[in-house]
N, C-alpha and C positions, 0 to 999 in steps of 0.2 A: 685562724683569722678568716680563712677562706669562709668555714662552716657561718659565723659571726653576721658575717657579710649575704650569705644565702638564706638566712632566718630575718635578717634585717630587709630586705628586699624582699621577703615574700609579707612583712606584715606591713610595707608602706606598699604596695599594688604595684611595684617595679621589676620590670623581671630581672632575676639576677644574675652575678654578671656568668659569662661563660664558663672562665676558669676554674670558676667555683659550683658547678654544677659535675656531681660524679652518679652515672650510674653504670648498677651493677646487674649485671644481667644471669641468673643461673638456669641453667637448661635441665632439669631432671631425667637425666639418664638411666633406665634401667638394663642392665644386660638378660638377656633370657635365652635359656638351652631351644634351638630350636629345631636341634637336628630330632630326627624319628627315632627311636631308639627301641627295638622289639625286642630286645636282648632284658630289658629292666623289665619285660612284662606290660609295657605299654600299648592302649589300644588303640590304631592307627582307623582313619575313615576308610567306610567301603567306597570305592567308586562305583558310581551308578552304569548302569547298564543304560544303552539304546533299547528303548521297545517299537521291536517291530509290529504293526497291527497288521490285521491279513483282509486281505477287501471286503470280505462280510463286515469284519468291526471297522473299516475305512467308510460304508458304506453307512452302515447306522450312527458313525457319529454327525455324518454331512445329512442325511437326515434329519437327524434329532435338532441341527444347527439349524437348519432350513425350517423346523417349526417351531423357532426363537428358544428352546433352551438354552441357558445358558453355558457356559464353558466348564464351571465346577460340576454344575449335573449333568452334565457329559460325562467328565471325567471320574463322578465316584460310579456310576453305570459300571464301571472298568476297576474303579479298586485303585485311583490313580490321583494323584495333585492334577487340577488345570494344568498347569509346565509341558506335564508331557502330551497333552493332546493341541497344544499350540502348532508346532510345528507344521500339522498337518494341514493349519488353515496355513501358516504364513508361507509354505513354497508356492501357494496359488494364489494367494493376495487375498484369501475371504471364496472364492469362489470354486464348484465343484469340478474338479477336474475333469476332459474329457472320457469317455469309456475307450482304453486302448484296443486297438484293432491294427490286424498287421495288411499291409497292401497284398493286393491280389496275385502280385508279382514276386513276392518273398519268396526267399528258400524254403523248404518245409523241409521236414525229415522222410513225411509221407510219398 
């Protein structure tokens, strides 16, 4: 009767009534193995390494940056994704780092 009453109310423009409105909700669950398992022969991701650049290649990328290249052609210069030469602009905000120099007063080994 319920059903009767929710087919009858939806073809006169009535909403109908509460008790008779059932839904069903199914959530599609799949389980999946997600441990690493190197024992079946499975290939696990390398983790990527830090690249260190050394100040000759620090210097020619803030160059190259400074005569508007872009960041990918920066980057394949080097054999590299843009990603990793980001860093270098963002510890300085876009701008060339100072040349370090140590005060006159520092310890030396000399």
């Amino acid at each position: 009767m319920a059903s009767r009453n929710a087919v009858s109310a939806t073809t006169t423009g009535e909403d109908p009534p509460i008790h008779s409105i059932r839904v069903r909700i199914v959530l599609g669950v799949q389980r999946v193995d997600a441990t690493l398992s190197l024992i079946k022969g499975d290939v696990a991701m390398k983790r990527r390494t830090h690249i260190y650049y050394t100040p000759e290649q620090k210097a020619i990328i803030w160059d190259r940056y400074k005569q508007g290249d872009s960041l990918h052609d920066i980057a394949r210069m080097f054999d590299f994704f843009y990603s990793s030469i980001m860093p270098t602009f963002h510890q300085t905000g876009g701008y060339r780092p100072p040349v370090r120099k140590r005060h006159r007063l520092a310890l030396s080994l000399d």
